[in-house]
Each structure stands twice: as structure tokens, then as C-alpha cells.
C-alpha positions as CSV (number, residue, x, y, z in Angstrom):
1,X,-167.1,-297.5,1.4
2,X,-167.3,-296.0,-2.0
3,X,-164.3,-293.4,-2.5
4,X,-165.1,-290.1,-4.7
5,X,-162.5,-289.3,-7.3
6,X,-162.1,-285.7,-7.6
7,X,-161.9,-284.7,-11.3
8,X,-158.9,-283.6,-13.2
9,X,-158.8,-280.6,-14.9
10,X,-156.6,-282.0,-17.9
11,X,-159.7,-284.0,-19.7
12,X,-162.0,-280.9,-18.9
13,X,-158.9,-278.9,-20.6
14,X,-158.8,-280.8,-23.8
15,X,-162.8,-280.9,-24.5
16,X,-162.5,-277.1,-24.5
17,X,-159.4,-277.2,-26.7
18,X,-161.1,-279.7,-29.5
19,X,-164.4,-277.5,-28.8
20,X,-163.0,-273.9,-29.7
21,X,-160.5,-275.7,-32.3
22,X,-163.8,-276.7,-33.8
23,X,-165.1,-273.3,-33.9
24,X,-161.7,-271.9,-34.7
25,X,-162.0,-274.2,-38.0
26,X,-165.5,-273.7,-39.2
27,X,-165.9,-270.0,-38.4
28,X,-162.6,-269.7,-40.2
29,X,-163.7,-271.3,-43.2
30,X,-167.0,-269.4,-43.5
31,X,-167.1,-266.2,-41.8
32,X,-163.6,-266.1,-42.5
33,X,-164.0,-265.9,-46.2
34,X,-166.3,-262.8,-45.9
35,X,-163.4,-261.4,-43.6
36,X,-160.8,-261.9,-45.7
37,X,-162.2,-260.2,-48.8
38,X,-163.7,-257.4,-46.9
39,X,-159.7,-257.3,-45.7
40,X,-158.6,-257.4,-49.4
41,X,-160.9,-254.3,-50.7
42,X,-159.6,-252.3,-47.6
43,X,-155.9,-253.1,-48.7
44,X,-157.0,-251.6,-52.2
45,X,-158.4,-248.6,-50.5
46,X,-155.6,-247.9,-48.2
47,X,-154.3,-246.1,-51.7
48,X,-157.6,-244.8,-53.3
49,X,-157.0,-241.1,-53.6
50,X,-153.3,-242.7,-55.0
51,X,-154.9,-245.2,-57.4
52,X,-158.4,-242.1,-58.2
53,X,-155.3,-239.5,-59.7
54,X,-153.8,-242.6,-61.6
55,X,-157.1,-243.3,-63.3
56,X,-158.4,-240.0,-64.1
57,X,-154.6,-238.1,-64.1
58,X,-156.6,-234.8,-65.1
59,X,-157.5,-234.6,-61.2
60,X,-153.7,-234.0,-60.0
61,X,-153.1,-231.5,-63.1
62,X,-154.4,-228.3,-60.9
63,X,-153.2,-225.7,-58.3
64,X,-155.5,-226.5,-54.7
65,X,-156.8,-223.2,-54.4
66,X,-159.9,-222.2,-52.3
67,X,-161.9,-220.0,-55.1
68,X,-164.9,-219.0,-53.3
69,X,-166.4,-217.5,-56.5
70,X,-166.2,-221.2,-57.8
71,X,-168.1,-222.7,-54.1
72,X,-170.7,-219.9,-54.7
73,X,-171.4,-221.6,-58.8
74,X,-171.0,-225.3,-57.5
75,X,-173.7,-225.0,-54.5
76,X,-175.7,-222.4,-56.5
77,X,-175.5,-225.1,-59.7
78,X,-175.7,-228.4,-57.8
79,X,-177.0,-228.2,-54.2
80,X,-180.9,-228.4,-55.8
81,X,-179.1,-231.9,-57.1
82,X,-178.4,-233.3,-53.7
83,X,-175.0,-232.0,-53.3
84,X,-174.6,-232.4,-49.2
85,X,-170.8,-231.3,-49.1
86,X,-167.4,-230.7,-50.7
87,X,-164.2,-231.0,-49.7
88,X,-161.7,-228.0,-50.7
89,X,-158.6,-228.4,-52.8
90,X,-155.9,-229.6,-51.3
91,X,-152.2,-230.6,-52.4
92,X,-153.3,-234.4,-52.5
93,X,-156.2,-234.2,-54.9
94,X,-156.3,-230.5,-56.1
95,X,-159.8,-230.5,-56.8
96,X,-163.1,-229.8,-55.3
97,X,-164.6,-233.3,-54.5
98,X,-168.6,-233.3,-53.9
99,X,-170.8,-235.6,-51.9
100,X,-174.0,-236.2,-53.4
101,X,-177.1,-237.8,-51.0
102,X,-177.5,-240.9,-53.1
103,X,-173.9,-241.9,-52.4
104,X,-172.3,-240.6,-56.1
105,X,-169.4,-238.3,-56.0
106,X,-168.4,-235.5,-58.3
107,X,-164.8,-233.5,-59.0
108,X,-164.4,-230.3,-60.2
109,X,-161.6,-227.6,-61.5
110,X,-160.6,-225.3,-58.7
111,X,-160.4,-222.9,-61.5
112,X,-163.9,-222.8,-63.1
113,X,-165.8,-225.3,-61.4
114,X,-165.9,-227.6,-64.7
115,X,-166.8,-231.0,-64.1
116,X,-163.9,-233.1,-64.6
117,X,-165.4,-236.6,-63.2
118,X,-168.7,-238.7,-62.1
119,X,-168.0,-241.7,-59.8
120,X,-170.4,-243.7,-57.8
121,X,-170.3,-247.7,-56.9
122,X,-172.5,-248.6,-59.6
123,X,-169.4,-247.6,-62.5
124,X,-166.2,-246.8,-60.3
125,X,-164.2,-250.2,-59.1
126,X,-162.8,-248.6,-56.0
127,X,-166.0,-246.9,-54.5
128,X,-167.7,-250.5,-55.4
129,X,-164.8,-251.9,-53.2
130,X,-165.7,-248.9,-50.8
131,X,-169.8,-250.4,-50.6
132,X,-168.2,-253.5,-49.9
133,X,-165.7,-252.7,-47.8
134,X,-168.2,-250.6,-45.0
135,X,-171.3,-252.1,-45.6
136,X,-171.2,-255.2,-47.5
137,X,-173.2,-253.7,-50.3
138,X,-176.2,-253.8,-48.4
139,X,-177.0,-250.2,-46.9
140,X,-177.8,-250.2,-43.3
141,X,-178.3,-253.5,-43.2
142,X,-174.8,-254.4,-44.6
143,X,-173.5,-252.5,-42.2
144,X,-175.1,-254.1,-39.2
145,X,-173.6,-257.3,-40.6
146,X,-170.4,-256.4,-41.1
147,X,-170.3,-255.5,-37.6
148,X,-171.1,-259.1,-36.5
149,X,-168.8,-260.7,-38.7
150,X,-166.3,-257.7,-37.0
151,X,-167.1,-259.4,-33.4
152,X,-167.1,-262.8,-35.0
153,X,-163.7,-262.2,-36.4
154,X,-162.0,-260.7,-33.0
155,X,-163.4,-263.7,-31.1
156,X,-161.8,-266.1,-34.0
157,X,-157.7,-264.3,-33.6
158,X,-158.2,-264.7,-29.9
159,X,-159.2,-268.5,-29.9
160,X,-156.4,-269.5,-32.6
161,X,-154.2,-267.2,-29.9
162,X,-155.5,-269.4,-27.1
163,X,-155.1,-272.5,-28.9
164,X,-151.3,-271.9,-30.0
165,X,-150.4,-270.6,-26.3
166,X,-147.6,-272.9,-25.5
167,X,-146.3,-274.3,-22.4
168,X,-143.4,-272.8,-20.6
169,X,-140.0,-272.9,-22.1
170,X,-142.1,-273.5,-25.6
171,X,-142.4,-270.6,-27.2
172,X,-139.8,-270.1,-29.9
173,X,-140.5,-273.9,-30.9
174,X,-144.0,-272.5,-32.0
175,X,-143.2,-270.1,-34.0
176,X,-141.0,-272.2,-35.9
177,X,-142.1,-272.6,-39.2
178,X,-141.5,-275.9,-41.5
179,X,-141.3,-276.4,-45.0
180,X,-142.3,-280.1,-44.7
181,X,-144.4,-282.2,-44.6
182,X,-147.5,-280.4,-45.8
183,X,-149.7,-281.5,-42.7
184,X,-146.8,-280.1,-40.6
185,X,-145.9,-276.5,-43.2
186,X,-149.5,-275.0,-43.6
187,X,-150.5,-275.1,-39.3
188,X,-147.3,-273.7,-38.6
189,X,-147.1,-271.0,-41.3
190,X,-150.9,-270.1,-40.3
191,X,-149.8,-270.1,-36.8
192,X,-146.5,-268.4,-36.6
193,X,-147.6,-265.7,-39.0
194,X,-150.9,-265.2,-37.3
195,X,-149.0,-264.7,-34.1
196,X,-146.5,-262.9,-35.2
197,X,-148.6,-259.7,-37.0
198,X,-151.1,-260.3,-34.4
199,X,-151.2,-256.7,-32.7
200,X,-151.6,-255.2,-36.7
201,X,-154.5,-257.6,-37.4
202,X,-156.0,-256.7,-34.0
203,X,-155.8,-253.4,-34.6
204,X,-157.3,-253.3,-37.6
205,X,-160.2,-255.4,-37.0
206,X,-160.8,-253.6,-33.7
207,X,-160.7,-250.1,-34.7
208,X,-163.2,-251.5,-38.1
209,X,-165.8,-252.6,-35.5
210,X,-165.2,-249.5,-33.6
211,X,-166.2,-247.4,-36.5
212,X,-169.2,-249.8,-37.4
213,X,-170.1,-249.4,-33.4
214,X,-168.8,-245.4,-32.9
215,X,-171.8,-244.2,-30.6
216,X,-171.7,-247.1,-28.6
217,X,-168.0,-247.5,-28.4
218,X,-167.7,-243.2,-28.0
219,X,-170.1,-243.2,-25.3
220,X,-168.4,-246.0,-23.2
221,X,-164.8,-244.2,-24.3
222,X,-165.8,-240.9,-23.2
223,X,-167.6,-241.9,-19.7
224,X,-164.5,-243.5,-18.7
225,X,-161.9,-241.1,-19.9
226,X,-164.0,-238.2,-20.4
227,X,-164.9,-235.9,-23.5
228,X,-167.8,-234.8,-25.0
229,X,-169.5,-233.7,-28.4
230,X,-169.2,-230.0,-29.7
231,X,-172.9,-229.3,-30.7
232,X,-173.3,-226.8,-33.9
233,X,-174.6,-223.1,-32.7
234,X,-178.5,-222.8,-33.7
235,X,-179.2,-219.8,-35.6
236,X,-182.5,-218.4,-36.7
237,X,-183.6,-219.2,-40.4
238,X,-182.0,-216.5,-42.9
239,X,-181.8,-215.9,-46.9
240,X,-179.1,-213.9,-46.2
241,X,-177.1,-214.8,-49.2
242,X,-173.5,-216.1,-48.4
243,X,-170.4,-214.3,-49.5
244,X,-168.0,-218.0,-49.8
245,X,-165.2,-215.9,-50.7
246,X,-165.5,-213.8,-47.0
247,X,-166.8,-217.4,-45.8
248,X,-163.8,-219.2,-46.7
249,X,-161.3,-216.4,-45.1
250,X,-163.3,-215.7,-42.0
251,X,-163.3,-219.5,-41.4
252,X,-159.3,-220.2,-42.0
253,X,-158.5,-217.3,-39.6
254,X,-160.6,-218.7,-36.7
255,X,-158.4,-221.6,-36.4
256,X,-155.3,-220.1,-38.2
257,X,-153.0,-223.4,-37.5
258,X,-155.8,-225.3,-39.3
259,X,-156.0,-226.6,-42.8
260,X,-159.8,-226.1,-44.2
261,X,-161.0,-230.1,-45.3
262,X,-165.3,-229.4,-46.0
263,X,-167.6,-227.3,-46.0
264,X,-171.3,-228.7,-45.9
265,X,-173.8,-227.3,-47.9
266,X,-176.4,-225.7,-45.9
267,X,-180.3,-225.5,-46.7
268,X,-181.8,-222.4,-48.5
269,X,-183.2,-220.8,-45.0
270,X,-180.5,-222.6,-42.7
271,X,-178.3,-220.0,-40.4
272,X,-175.3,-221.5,-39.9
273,X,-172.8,-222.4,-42.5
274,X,-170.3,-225.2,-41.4
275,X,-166.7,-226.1,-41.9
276,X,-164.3,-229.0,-41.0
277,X,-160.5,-228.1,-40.2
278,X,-157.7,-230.9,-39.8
279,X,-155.7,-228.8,-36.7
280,X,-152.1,-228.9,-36.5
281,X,-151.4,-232.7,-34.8
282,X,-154.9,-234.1,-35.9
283,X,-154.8,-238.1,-37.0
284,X,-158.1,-237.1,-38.9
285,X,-157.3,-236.8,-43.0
286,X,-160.3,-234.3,-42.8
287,X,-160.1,-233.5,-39.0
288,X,-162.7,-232.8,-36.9
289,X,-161.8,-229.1,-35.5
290,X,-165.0,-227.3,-36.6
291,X,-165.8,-223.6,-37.1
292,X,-169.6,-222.3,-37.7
293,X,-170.5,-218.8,-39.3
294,X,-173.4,-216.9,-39.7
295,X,-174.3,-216.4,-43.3
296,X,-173.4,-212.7,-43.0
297,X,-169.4,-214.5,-42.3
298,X,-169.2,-213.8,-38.4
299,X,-167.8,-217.1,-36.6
300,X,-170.0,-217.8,-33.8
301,X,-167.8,-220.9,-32.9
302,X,-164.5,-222.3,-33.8
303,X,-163.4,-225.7,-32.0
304,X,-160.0,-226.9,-32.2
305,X,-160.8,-231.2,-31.8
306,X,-157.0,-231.5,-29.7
307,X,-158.6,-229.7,-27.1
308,X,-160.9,-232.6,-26.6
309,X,-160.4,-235.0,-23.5
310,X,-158.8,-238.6,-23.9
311,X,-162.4,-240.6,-24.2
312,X,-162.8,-238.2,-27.0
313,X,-159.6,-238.5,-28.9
314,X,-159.7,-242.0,-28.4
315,X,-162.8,-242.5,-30.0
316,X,-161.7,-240.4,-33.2
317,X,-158.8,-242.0,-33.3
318,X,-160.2,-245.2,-34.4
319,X,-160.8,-243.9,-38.5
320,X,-157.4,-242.6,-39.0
321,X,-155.5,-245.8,-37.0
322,X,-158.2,-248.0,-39.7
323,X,-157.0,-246.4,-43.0
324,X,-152.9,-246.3,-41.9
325,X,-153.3,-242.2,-41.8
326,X,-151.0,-242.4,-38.7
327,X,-147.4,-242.6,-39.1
328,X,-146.4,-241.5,-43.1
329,X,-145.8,-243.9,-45.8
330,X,-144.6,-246.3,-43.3
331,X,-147.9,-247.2,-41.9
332,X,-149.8,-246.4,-44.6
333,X,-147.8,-249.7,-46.5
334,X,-148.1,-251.6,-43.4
335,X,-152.0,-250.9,-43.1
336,X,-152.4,-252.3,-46.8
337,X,-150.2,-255.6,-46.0
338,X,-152.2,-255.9,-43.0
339,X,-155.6,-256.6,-45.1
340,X,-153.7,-259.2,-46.5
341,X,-153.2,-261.4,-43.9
342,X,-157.0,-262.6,-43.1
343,X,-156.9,-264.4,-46.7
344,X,-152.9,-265.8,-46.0
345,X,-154.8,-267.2,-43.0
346,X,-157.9,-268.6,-44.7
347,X,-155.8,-269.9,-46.9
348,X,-153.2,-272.0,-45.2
349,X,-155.9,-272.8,-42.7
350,X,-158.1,-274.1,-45.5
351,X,-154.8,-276.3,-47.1
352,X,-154.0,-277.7,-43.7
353,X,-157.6,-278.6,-43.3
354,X,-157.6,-280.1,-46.6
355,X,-154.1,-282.1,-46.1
356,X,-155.1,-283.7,-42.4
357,X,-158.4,-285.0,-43.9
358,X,-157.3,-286.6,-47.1
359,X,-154.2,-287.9,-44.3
């Protein structure tokens, strides 16, 4: 009689382990390149206001004060230009800082509303890097990319963590690192370091696909932990001209522990005029507390974005966590060293490559 010979899981084990460590290799090599200097131009960013007043030092040579005589000349001047919104002077960058629709940006003197700068990808190296950095260069479509090559990129740190998972009593010999021989120093400096700084590189990866994916990832975030969206009020269609002076105070008083960050620019007929406020413990550099007026300067809403539920908070959490705006200095240094590590690990992964072939 014949005798069935159950299989063994140990073959099965390795055929998955030389599969993924095939995928781990190429996807690394490709994707991984588009990872790592998508990484890079984020680690330049992580200081852009800091490296904007170091180019153009006449930015950072003002007092950040709120003129609303100056708003009323910028929208009245620029708004039939495709100005969309401006974000007030504050002790950072002292300066009002415009949003155009076509993507360029403009800066002008709290003072008197001179122009003091023109920046848009096309002649500015850090809003280039900024294209590249959230869409690839490519518009919507760039941005729908980048997303894959986000998911692509979380499944490729979780395989390399599955395939350096050592056996019991193991682990500190595999995160030992050797100088010698070169086989030998690249895997274990890409492996050690990779799972060392995992958490950081996880974080950052995740909360960028977060951002790319924030309806979907917001809607799944606040059905589980609660929260919703704070609509704008609808008013009815008014030229009722705007006093921004009345504007501006009306809307810091609503939320009085608030720091005013934007105002958007509304239409010539639109009712409501619209302000961002960063609230006192917001992760948000611009926040997103909110107060609406009516053009005569009554607040019909002021919403203070703490108040929000977890699923919420979680959800807007993901753009401060990206750009190292949690935690001070500290972070914001450990955010930028963090876009660094996606090219260390192309790199040695690429030289051990290279070293076990020619071997």
C-alpha cells in the first residue's frame, strides 16, 4: 500500500521567502528609486518657509500685522487675477502670501501691499520640488501615481521586515552591523538601519498616502471613531461691500484663543466670507478651526476643529505628523532625516545587489 507523505511547511516556507525577496529586490530597485527622490524633495521641504526667507531675506524684514486696508487693495487689485486666498502675516513669514488658481504664489508688504516676490514651479527650486513632491509633476494624474507607488512602498518596508524577522533568541545578532566583507556590510547596514528607523519611515510613508487618499481614509477614520465635516453657512448672493478691517476683528474675536492663518477670497456676489484659525493645541500650521461672516461682518459660525471627535482629529492629523509640525525643532529635524533614509536604503540595497552578483 502506497503511504501519503504529508507535506512540510519548511519548503513551502522558503518558496515564499525567495518569492517576496524577489519582489523586495526589484520593486526596490525601480519603484524604489521614485520613492526615494520623492523622499529627498520632502526632506528639502521640511524647511521651505526656512530656506523661502533665506532666498528672498526682504520677506522676514516686516512686522506681521493684519492691515485690513491692505486685504481690501490686494483682493480689490488681484482677485480678477485668480487670487483664491491669502494667508495673514504671521511671526514666521511676516508677509501676506497669495494663492493664485494656476498654482503661482505671490508675497506682499503687510505695510502697503507692494509686491515683494513671484514664485511658481516653473522658476522657484523649492515649489518645483513641491510639484514633485505631491504629484510627481503631473497634475491629477501625478497624484494618483504617487499614491500607488505610496501603497507600493508600504508593502515593500513590510516584506524587507518579514524577511529580516529572526528566529528566537536572534534578534540582536540581526541588527548587528559589519564593516566586512562587502557582501556581508551593505545587507546588514540596509537591514539594521531599515529596522531600526522603521516606525519614522512608516510614519511618514503612511500619513503621505493618507493625504494622497484623505476622503477615503477620513471617511473610514470617522465611521469608526466618529467625527464629521463642518459645512460653511449658505448665504444669499450680496454686493454688500466688505469692511476687511471689521472682517478681520469680528473674525479673531469669535475664536479669541485662535491665531487667524487664511482668509479665502470670496466671489463678487458670494455671502459668506471665510477664515481659517490654527486654535490653541492644533497640529495644523494653518489649522482648520473655521469662522464664516456675512459681508456686513456678523459671524454666522465659528468652529473650533479640537472640538471634533477622534475619527476627525485623526484624519487631520495626518498633514501636520507628514511635514514634522508636531513636536518643535526636534521633530521637525527628525522628519527631514527621515526622507533620507528611502535613498540610504536604495542604495545599500543596490551595492549589495551589485556585490552578490559579480560574487
Amino acid at each position: 500500500m502506497a503511504t501519503t507523505i504529508a507535506p512540510t511547511r519548511a519548503p513551502t516556507k522558503r518558496r515564499v521567502r525567495a518569492v517576496l525577496s524577489w519582489l523586495h529586490l526589484w520593486t526596490g530597485l525601480t519603484v524604489g528609486l521614485a520613492f526615494a527622490l520623492v523622499s529627498l524633495a520632502g526632506t528639502v521641504l521640511v524647511f521651505h518657509v526656512d530656506l523661502l526667507k533665506l532666498q528672498h531675506p526682504q520677506l522676514a524684514q516686516h512686522e506681521p500685522v493684519a492691515d485690513g486696508r491692505v486685504l481690501d487693495a490686494l483682493i480689490a487689485r488681484w482677485a480678477p487675477e485668480g487670487m483664491r486666498s491669502l494667508d495673514l502675516p504671521r511671526a514666521e513669514l511676516p508677509v501676506w502670501q497669495a494663492y493664485f488658481e494656476d498654482g503661482h504664489r505671490q508675497y506682499f508688504a503687510p505695510e502697503d501691499g507692494t509686491l515683494l516676490l513671484y514664485r511658481s514651479h516653473h522658476d522657484d527650486v523649492l515649489l518645483f520640488l513641491h510639484e514633485w513632491h505631491v504629484e510627481l509633476l503631473g497634475g491629477k494624474a501625478g497624484k494618483e501615481m504617487l499614491g500607488i507607488f505610496g501603497w507600493i512602498s508600504l508593502a515593500l518596508i513590510l516584506i524587507g521586515l518579514y524577511l529580516w524577522w529572526p528566529r528566537r533568541g536572534r534578534m540582536l545578532s540581526q541588527l548587528k552591523m559589519h564593516a566586512g566583507p562587502p557582501v556581508r556590510r551593505w545587507l546588514t547596514w540596509h537591514r539594521t538601519i531599515g529596522v531600526v528607523l522603521l516606525p519614522l519611515l512608516l510614519l511618514t510613508t503612511f500619513t503621505g498616502v493618507g493625504m494622497v487618499y484623505s476622503r477615503g481614509f477620513q471617511k473610514v477614520l470617522v465611521a469608526t471613531f466618529g467625527g464629521k465635516n463642518v459645512k460653511e453657512p449658505e448665504l444669499p448672493a450680496s454686493s454688500t461691500p466688505i469692511d476687511w478691517t471689521n472682517a478681520i476683528a469680528h473674525a479673531g474675536t469669535a475664536l479669541p484663543d485662535a491665531r487667524l492663518a487664511r482668509v479665502s477670497v470670496p466671489d463678487p456676489d458670494e455671502g459668506v466670507v471665510g477664515f481659517r484659525a490654527q486654535a490653541n493645541g492644533e497640529w495644523h500650521p494653518v489649522g482648520r478651526s473655521t469662522v464664516s461672516l456675512s459681508r456686513d461682518g456678523r459671524v454666522v459660525q465659528a468652529f473650533d476643529a479640537t472640538s471634533h471627535r477622534l475619527g476627525m482629529r485623526m484624519s487631520q492629523a495626518f498633514y501636520p505628523l507628514h511635514i514634522g509640525a508636531v513636536g518643535g525643532t526636534t521633530m521637525k529635524w527628525i522628519t527631514a532625516f527621515t526622507g533620507l533614509l528611502p535613498a540610504f536604503l536604495l542604495v545599500t540595497g543596490f551595492l549589495f545587489w551589485r556585490r552578490r552578483r559579480g560574487r
